[in-house]
DOMARKE-868163 format. One line per 8 residues: number of its first residue (from 1); for each residue x, y, z of C-alpha. Coordinates in steps of 0.25 Angstrom, whole numbers, plus 5000, padded with zeros to 4 digits. Example, Ala and Ser with C-alpha at 12.3 -4.5 7.8 and 13.67 -1.06 7.14 Angstrom:
// DOMARKE-868163
1 = 5049:4982:5031 | 5055:4996:5029
***
This chain:
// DOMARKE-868163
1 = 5242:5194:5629 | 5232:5199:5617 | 5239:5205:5605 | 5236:5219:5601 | 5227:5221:5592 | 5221:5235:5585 | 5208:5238:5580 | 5204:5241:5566
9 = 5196:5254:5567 | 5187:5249:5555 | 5183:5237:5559 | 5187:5236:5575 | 5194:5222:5572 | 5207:5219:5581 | 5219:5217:5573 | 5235:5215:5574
17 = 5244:5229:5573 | 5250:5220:5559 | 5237:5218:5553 | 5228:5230:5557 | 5237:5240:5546 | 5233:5227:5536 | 5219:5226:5541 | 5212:5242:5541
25 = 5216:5248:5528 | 5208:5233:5524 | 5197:5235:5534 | 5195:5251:5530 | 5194:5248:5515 | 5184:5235:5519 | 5178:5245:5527 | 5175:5254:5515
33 = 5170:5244:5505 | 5161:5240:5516 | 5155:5252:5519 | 5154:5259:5505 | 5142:5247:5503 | 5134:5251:5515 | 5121:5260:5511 | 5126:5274:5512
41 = 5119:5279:5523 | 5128:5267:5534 | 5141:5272:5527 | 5151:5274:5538 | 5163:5284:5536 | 5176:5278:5535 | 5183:5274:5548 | 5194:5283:5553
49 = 5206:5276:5561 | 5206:5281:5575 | 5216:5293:5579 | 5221:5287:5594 | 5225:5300:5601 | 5240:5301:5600 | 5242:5309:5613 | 5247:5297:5621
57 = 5250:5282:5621 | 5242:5276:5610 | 5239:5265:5613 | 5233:5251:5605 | 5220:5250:5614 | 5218:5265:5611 | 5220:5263:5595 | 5211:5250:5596
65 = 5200:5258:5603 | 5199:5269:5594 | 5198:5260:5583 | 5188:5249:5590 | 5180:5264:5590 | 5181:5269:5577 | 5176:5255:5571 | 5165:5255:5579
73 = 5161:5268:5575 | 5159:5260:5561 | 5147:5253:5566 | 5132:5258:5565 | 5120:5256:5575 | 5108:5251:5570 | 5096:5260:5570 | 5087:5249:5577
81 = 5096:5242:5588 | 5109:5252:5590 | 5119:5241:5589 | 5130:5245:5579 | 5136:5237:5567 | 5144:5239:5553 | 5137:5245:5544 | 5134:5235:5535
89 = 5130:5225:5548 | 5118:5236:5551 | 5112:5234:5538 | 5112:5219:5540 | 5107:5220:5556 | 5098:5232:5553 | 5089:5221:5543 | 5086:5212:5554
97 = 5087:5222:5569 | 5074:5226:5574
***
């Protein structure tokens, strides 16, 4: 049987219910560093834990989805091809995608 995992909702990497407390306030303050050196104009806003509804049973898979959601919200199409990346990987794919 598989461990449960959670999602981070920055980066949408799995992690242990131990180290995920460790690992966002990290990944969010990466995330900022990151994206205050991309050109103006592919600045993201920052990235807002998902709210799971609390009207019921809130369950790991549910949590682990709505954050899975929320950091792919952080990617951007290319104008050429449509398929998404980070920020600062479109500047890289959009030099050599015809």
């Amino acid at each position: 049987r598989r461990p449960c995992f959670m999602v981070c909702y920055i980066c949408g990497r799995e992690f242990g219910s131990q180290s995920i407390s460790i690992h966002e306030p990290q990944c969010l303050e990466k995330w900022h560093i990151e994206n205050n050196q991309l050109p103006r104009h592919l600045r993201r806003p920052e990235p807002r834990k998902p709210e799971v509804p609390a009207g019921g049973v809130c369950t790991l898979t549910a949590e682990n989805g709505a954050a899975y959601h929320s950091a792919q919200a952080q990617l951007l199409p290319c104008r050429n091809c449509g398929q998404t990346f980070l920020p600062d990987h479109l500047i890289v794919h959009q030099k050599c995608c015809r």
